[in-house]
N, C-alpha and C positions, 0 to 999 in steps of 0.2 A: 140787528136782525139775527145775527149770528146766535148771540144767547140767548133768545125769545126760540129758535129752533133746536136748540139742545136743550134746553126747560122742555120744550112739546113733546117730544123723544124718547125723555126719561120718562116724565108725565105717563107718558101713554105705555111703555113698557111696565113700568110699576102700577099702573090699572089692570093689567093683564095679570101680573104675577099675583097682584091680591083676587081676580076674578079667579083663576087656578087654584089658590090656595083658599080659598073659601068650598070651594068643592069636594063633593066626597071623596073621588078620587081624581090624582093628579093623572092630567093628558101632557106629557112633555112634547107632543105633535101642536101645540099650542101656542109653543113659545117661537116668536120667530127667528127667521131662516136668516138675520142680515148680518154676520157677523162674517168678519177680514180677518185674515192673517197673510203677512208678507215679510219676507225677506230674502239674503243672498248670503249661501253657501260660497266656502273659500277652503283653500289646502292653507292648512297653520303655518307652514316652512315657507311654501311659495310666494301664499297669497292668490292664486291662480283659482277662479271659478272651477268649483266643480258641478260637472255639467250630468244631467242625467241621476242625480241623488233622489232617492227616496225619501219623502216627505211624509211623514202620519199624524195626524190628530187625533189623541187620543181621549177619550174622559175621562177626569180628573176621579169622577165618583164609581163609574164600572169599572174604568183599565181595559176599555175596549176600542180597537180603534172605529172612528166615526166617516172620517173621510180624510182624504188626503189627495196627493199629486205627484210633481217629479220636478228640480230645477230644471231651467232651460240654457243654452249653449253657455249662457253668462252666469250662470250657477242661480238665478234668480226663479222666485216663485210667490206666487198669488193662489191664497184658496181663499173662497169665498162661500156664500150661501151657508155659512154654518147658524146652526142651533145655537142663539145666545147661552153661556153656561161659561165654567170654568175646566181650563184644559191643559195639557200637557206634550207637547208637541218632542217628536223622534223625528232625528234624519240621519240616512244608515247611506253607506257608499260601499264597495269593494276596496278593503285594502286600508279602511277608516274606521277607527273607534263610531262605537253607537255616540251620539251625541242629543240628550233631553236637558230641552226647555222646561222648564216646569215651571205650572201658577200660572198661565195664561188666563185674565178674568176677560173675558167678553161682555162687562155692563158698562151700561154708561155710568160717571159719575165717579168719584175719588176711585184710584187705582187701579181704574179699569176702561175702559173703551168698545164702544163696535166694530171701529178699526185700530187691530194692535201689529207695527212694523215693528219687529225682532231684530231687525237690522242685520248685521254681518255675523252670523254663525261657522267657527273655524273648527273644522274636521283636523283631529289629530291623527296621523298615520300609524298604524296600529302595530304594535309586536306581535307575531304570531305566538300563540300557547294555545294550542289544540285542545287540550288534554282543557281545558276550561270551556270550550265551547259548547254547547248544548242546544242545538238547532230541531224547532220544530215547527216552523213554519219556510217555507220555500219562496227565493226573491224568483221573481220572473226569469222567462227564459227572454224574452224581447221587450221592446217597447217602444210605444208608435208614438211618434211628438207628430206637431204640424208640419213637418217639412223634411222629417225620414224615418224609416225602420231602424233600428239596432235593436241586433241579439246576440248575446251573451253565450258566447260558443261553449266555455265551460261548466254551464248548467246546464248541460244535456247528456242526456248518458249514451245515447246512440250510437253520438261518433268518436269516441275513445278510440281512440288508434286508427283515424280515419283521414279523411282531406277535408281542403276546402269545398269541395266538391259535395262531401257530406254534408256541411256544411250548411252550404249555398240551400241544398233540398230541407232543409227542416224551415225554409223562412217564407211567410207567407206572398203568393204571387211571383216566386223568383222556382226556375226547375232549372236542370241539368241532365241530359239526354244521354242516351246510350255512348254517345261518339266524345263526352265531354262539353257538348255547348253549350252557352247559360243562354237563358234566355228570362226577361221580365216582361209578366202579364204576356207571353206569347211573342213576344219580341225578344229576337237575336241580336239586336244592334245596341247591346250592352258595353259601356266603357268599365273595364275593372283596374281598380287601384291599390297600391299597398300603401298604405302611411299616407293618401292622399296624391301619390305619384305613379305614374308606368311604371314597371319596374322586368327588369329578367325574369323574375320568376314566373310571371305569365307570358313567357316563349314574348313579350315584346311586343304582343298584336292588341291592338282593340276588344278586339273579339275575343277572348283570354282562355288558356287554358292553367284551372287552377290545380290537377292534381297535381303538380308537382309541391305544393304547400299544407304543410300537413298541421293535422286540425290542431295537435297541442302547442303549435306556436301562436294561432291565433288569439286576440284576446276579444276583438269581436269584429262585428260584421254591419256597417251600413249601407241603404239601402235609401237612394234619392232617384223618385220617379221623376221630377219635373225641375231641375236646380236653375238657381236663378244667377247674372251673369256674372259671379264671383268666380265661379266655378267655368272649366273648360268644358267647350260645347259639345263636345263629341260624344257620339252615341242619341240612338234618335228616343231607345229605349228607358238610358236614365245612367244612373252612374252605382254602381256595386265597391264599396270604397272598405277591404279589406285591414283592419288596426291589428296589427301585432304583438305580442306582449312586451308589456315592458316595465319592469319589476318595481314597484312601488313603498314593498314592508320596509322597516325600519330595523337595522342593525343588519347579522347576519343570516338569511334564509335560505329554504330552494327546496324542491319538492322535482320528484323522478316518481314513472309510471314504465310499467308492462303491460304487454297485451296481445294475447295469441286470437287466432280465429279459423274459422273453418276455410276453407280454400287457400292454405298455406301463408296464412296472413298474418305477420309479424310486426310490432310496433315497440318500439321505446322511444322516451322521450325525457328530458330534466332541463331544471332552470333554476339557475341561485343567483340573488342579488344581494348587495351590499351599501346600505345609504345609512351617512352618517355626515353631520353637519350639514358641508357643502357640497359634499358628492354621494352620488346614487350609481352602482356600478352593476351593470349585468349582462348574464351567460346563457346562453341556452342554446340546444341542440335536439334531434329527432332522427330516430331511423325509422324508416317503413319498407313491407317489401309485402307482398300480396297478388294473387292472381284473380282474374277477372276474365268472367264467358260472358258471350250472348253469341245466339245462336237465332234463326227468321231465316224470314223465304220473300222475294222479290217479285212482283209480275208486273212490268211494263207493258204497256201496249200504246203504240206508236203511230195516226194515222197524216204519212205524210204525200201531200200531191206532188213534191218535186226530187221523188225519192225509191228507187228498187231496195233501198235496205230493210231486213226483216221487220216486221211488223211488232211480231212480240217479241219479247224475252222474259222468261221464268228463270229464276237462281233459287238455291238454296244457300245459307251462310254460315256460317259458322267463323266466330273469331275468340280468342282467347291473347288474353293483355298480360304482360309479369313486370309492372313496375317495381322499381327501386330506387329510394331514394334517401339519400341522407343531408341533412342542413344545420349551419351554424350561423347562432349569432352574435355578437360580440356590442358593447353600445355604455356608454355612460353620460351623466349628467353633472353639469355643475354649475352650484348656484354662486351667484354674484351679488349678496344680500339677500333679498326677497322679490327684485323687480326685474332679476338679469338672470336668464337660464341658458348655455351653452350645450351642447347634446350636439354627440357623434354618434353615430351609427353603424355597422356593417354588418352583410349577412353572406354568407355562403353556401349555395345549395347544388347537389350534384344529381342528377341522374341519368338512368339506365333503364333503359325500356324496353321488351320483345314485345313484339305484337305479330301472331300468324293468322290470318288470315287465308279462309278455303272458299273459295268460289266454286259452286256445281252446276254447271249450266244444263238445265233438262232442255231447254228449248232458248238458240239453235243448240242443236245435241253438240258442244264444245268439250264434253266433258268436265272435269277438276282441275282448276287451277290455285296451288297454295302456293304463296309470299308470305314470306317471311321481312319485318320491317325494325330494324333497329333504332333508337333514337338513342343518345348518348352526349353526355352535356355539362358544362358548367355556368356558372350565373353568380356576380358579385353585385350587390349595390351597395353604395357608400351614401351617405347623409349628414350634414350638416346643417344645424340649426339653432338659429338664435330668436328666443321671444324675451321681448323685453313690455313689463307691462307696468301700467302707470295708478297715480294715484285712484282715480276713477275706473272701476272694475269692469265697465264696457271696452275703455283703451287699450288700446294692443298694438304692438310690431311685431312682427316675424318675416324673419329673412329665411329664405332655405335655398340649399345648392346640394343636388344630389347628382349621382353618376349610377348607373349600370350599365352593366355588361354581361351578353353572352357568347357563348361558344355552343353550337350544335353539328353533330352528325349523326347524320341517316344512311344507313344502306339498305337497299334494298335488293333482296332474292327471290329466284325463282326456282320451284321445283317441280317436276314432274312427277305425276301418278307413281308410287313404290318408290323412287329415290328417297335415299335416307335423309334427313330431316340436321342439320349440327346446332348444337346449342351453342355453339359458341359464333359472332360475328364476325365473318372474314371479308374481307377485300380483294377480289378477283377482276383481270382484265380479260373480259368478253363481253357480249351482248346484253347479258341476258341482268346483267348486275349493273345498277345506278351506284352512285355515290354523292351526297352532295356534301359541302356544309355551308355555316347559314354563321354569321357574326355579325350583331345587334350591338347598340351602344344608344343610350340616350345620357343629353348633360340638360340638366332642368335649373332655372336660375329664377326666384322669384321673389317679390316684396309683397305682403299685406298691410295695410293699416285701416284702422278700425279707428272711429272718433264720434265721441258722442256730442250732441250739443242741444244742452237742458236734458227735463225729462222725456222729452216726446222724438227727437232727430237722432240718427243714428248712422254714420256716413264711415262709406266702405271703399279703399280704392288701393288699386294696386296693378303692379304689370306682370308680365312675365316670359321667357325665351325659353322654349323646346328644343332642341338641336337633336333629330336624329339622323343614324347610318345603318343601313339596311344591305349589309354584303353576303351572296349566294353564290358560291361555286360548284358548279353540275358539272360531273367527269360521267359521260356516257360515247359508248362505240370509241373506247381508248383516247378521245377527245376532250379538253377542259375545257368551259364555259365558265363566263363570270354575269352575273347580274348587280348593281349597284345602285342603289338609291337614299336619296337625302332629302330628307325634307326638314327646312325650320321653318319654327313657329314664332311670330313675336306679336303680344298680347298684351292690350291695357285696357281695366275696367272699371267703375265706381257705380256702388247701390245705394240707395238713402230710404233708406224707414223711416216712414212718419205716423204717429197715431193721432189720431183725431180728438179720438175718443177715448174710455176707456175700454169697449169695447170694439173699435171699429179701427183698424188702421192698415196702411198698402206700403209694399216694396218696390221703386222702380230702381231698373238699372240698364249698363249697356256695356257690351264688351267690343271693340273693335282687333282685327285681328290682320296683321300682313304675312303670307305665307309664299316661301319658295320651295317647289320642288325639279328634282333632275333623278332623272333614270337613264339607265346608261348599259346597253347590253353588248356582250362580246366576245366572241372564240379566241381562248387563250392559247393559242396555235396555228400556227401557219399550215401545216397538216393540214389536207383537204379526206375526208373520209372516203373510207373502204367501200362503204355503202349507203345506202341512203334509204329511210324509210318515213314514215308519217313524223312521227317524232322528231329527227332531225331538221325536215321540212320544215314544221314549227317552229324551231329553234331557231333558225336561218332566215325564217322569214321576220322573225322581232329583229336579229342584229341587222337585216336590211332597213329596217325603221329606225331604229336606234339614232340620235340620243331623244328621251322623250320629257319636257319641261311642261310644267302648269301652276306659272305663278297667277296668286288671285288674293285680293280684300274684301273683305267681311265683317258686316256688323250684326253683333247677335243682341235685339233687345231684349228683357224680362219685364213682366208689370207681376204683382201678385194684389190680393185683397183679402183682408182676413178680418173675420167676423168672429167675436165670441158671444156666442149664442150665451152661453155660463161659463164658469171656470172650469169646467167639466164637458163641456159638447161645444164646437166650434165647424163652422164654415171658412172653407178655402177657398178662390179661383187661381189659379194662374194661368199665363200666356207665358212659352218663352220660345226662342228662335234657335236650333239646333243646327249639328252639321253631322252627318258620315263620310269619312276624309276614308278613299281606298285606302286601304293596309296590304300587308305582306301578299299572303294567298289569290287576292283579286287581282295583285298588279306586276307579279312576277307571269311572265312567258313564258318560264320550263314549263314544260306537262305538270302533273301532281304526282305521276308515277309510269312508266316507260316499259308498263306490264301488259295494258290491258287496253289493247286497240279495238275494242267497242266503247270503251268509255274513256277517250282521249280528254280532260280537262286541263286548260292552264290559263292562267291571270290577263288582264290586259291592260296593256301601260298606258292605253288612253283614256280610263276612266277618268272620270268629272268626281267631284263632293255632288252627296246628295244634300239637300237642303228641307228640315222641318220648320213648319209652324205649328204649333204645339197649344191647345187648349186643354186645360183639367180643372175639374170639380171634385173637391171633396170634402166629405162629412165623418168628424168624429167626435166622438164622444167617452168618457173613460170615470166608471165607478169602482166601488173599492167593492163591486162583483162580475161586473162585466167591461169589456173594452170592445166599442164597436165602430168599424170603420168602412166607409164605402166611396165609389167614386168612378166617375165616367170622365173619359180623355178621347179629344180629336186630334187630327194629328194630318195634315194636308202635306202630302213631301214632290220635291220636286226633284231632276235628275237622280229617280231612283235605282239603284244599285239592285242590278237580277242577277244569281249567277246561272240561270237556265236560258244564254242565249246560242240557240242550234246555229251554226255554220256548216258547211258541208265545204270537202276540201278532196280535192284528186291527188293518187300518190301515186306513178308508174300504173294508171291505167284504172284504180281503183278507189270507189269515193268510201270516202271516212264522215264520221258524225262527229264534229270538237263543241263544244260545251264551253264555253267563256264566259266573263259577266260582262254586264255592258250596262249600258243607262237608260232606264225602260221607260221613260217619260216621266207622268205620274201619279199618284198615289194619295187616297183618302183609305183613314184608316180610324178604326172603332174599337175602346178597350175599356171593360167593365171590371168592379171589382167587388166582393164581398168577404169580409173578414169579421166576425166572433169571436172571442173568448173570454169565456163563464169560468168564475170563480167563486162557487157557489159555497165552497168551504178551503179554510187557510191551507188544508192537504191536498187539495183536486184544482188540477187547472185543464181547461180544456180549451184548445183553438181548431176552427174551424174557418177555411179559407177557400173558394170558386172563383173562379175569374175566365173572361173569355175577350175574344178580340176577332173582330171582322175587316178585311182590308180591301180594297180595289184599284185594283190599276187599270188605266186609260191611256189613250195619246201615244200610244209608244209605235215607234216606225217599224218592230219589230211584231207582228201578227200571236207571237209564241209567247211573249210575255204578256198579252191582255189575258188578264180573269180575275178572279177572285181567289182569294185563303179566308179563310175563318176555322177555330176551334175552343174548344175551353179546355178548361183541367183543374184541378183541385186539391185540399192538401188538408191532413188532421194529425192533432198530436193531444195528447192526453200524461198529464205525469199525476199521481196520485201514489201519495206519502204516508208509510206507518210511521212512526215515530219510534226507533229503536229496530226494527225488524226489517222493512224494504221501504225501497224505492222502486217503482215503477214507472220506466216510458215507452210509451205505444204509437211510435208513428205508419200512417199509411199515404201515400200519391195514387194520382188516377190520373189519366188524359185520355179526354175524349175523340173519337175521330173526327182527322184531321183535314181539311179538304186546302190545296194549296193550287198556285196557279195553273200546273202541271201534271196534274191528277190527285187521287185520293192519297 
């Protein structure tokens, strides 16, 4: 039966090619679409899949490419639907000789085929010589696979001498707010990662703040809305997973930049590596220093029945930022043959921050209040890691054990209307001056393995321990306080892929998790204070609570379903089960600041994890002119996390408004997404991205957090290439207004 269907095949292809060529003129639209090419991309030293490489098929007769794709995690790739013909196939990576196949015959019959496997294509790691390069066509700045974003930080011209933070704004669905907050598709409850780990460099929190990372260390940037349970649960929004460089060329390199700018903005940056045999060895560092306004006007209006406090309040604002920061990295690699790579790591990042801030209150008429806020800090992470990989290019171990650490201080001043203003940050015993600091440490221990079995099962499992220390010292009213908190994590999960089909196949998994925590608050003084005010009251009322525990287990399941429509446009669902575990700022009890007693805020040690159930759909598609992606996500959460929960508190006769977060029942939530980008010609690329998200909250005992949030926003970037003469990139953002539980 077999050769009775390859006879009918040929047969019928070779009746078509003589009905064409009997014709007056040739239709190449005629010939059919059923032609395969497959194979799997590999590092020539390592062995190691290269994941995310550029695939083109090119024709053999024009030299034009026809269509193509990109490997996937496992360096593998499938293009399909080609035009029978004879072809030539390129696949280009960063930091990799171009590598062509050539002579690809797509007929059936002696020396050719419908389906032709290439099998193991090895990427030689390329010497730089500039001076030979002649580029005129441009690789992507991003790129959308089924299961995340990456973009390619250094194909943008934007953010030369810029942060993550810049970053983060050029990628579609992801923004970065005046104050530094990320947020994906309209969601704050973003988990950020470096190398796949927490790290110091995002101040230690969930919730992350990246400018301290500056853009020319970065090497790129992913972006997982919906991860399945390999990955740690945290974050309801998705996971922001920061790759840093790490030097690849052969022999000895290194490349240094400058960069000035308008508002006093200063960058250098450089980075040399060294890889030869068995070792691969690199350096890199970065200074920044730059200033940063924004300036807005505030108008609350407040209507409460159990309450004489003013109604409205109007401000005007005004703030101006002067970060500084310099980082070092240090890190090398060694191989052990081809199957055994050892890799150390460290990084060292420093900064120094002013930040003043002017408060103008027109109504109540308070006048002008400027603070002045320093932050001031060092931050080390260490890494080690072993992948060890096996004959079968799906197998894999990796072991990793990393450490960081930070140190932070903050003070905080007050000045009065005409008092002079000092640039420099001092340390004073009175009132009127906080002082805190803040020492972070995580130690992360964890195993993966990966195992395939045949061609269709693909089985994942591994554990993992978080250990973190979360220490706060607040010296206010000549008084020390300490805050303390620990939390570990111990985690084991396994996923299994299976395909059905060739087209059709699902991901389940499951993660279970035991977690301890302890908080523990204290006045580091027997001292009973001078005085007493709202502030201190707070303070005194958590060490009366004090010590605060919340041990709990959890299992978080994942299913996924994937469809390929083509090799080129596919269908997605997944389910998976999320957590938001309080962090720093929600669960510490000092104030936030010991200024401003109309807007007393500070943490609360009894919060709960919020818990998601998580639905999404998505549809994409990807030609060698357009890439388009869409996609709708539900998202049911339960002990949701508010931080707008009003208390009302009496101090010596007079009531205060305090602002806490607390656990506001729960929450259904709606997020849409639309992304474009046209590449109509090899010089012009154009992306174009909207998105919006509606949410509601219910059931909550507190009256003040039921309502609704809903908003969109959107995002456009344009590069368009002379050849010899310019480059050009044009980006712009938009956010639409925003409506939240507690007004506009």
């Amino acid at each position: 039966m077999k050769i009775i269907r390859l006879s009918f095949i040929s047969l019928s292809i070779l009746f078509a090619f003589q009905s064409i060529g009997s014709a007056q003129h040739f239709d190449p639209s005629r010939i059919p679409k059923i032609g395969v090419v497959t194979g799997v991309v590999i590092d020539s030293i390592s062995g190691d899949p290269v994941a995310y490489a550029s695939v083109s098929l090119i024709s053999e007769r024009e030299q034009t490419v026809v269509t193509g794709g990109i490997t996937d995690d496992q360096g593998r790739f499938r293009i399909d639907e080609i035009r029978l013909g004879r072809y030539d196939l390129a696949v280009e990576f960063i930091g990799y000789e171009k590598t062509i196949i050539a002579g690809i015959n797509l007929f059936p019959g002696d020396g050719g085929g419908i389906e032709q496997n290439l099998g193991t294509i090895q990427l030689v790691v390329t010497s730089l010589q500039m001076e030979q390069l002649d580029v005129y066509a441009e690789s992507p700045q991003w790129v959308q696979t089924i299961d995340k974003q990456i973009f390619f930080v250094d194909r943008s011209l934007t953010i030369k001498g810029g942060t993550a933070s810049d970053a983060l704004k050029k990628i579609p669905n992801v923004d970065v707010d005046i104050d530094g907050n990320i947020s994906l598709r309209g969601d704050q409850n973003v988990t950020v990662l470096i190398d796949g780990k927490p790290s110091g460099m995002t101040h230690g929190g969930r919730r992350a703040m990246v400018d301290n990372i500056p853009a020319a260390m970065i090497d790129r940037v992913e972006v997982i809305t919906n991860p399945s349970a390999k990955y740690d649960p945290d974050g309801m929004g998705g996971i922001i997973n920061i790759i840093l460089k790490r030097g690849i060329f052969e022999g000895f390199n290194g490349n240094a930049s400058l960069s000035a700018g308008e508002y006093g903005k200063y960058s250098a940056s450089g980075m040399v590596n060294y890889r030869v045999d068995k070792w691969n060895l690199l350096a890199s560092g970065s200074y920044r220093k730059g200033n940063r306004y924004g300036k807005g006007g505030r108008l609350f209006e407040y209507i409460y029945d159990d309450s004489e406090l003013d109604s409205i309040t109007q401000q005007q604002t005004l703030r101006k930022r002067i970060p500084e920061n310099i980082s070092f990295r240090l890190g090398g690699d060694y191989y052990l043959g081809k199957k055994n790579t050892f890799s150390l790591t460290t990084t060292f990042e420093n900064h120094n921050s002013r930040n003043k801030n002017s408060i103008d209150y027109i109504q109540p008429a308070i006048g002008e209040i400027v603070s002045i806020e320093w932050d001031k800090g060092i931050n080390m992470d260490y890494t080690f890691r072993y992948d060890r990989d096996f004959d079968r290019p799906e197998q894999d171990l990796i072991v990793d054990i990393s450490y960081n650490t930070s140190l932070d201080e903050e003070i905080e001043e007050q000045f009065e209307e005409g008092e002079e203003i000092s640039e420099e940050h001092h340390h004073e015993e009175d009132g009127i001056h906080s002082h805190t600091d803040e020492h972070n440490s995580n130690l992360i221990l964890s195993t993966d393995y990966t195992h395939p079995f045949g061609e269709k099962t693909v089985l994942e499992a591994g554990f993992k321990s978080t250990l973190k220390s979360f220490n706060s010292d607040l010296e206010y009213l000549f008084l020390p306080y300490s805050y303390k908190y620990n939390e570990d994590v111990h985690a084991a999960y396994f996923t299994m892929s299976y395909k059905l089909t060739d087209r059709f196949g699902f991901k389940i998994g499951a993660r279970v998790e035991q977690v301890y925590t302890k908080a523990i608050v204290s006045k580091e003084s027997a001292a009973e204070n001078d005085s007493t005010n709202v502030f201190t009251t707070v303070i005194n009322n958590a060490i009366d609570e004090s010590p605060f525990d919340n041990p709990y287990f959890q299992m978080y399941p994942s299913l996924f379903l994937l469809y390929d429509i083509t090799q080129s446009t596919k269908l997605q669902f997944g389910y998976g089960k999320r957590v938001n575990r309080p962090r720093r700022r929600t669960l510490s009890p000092f104030p936030r600041n010991t200024l401003d007693v109309n807007h007393i805020r500070n943490g609360n040690p009894f919060l709960r994890p919020e818990y998601i159930d998580a639905l999404e759909f998505n549809y994409f598609t990807n030609t060698r002119l357009l890439t388009f992606n869409t996609g709708l996500a539900y998202k049911k959460v339960t002990n949701m996390i508010q931080w707008w929960d009003r208390d009302m508190i009496v101090v010596d006769g007079k009531e205060y408004e305090l602002l806490t977060a607390d656990n506001a029942g729960q929450a259904e939530q709606y997020t849409g997404h639309v992304m474009l980008n046209l590449r109509p010609l090899p010089l012009i690329n154009l992306t174009l991205n909207v998105y919006g998200w509606k949410s509601t909250i219910y059931t909550s005992e507190e009256p003040d957090l039921i309502g609704e949030s809903q908003g969109y926003a959107g995002f456009g970037n344009l590069n368009l290439i002379i050849p010899g003469i310019v480059r050009l990139e044009l980006s712009s953002r938009f956010r639409g207004k925003m409506l939240i539980t507690y007004g506009h």
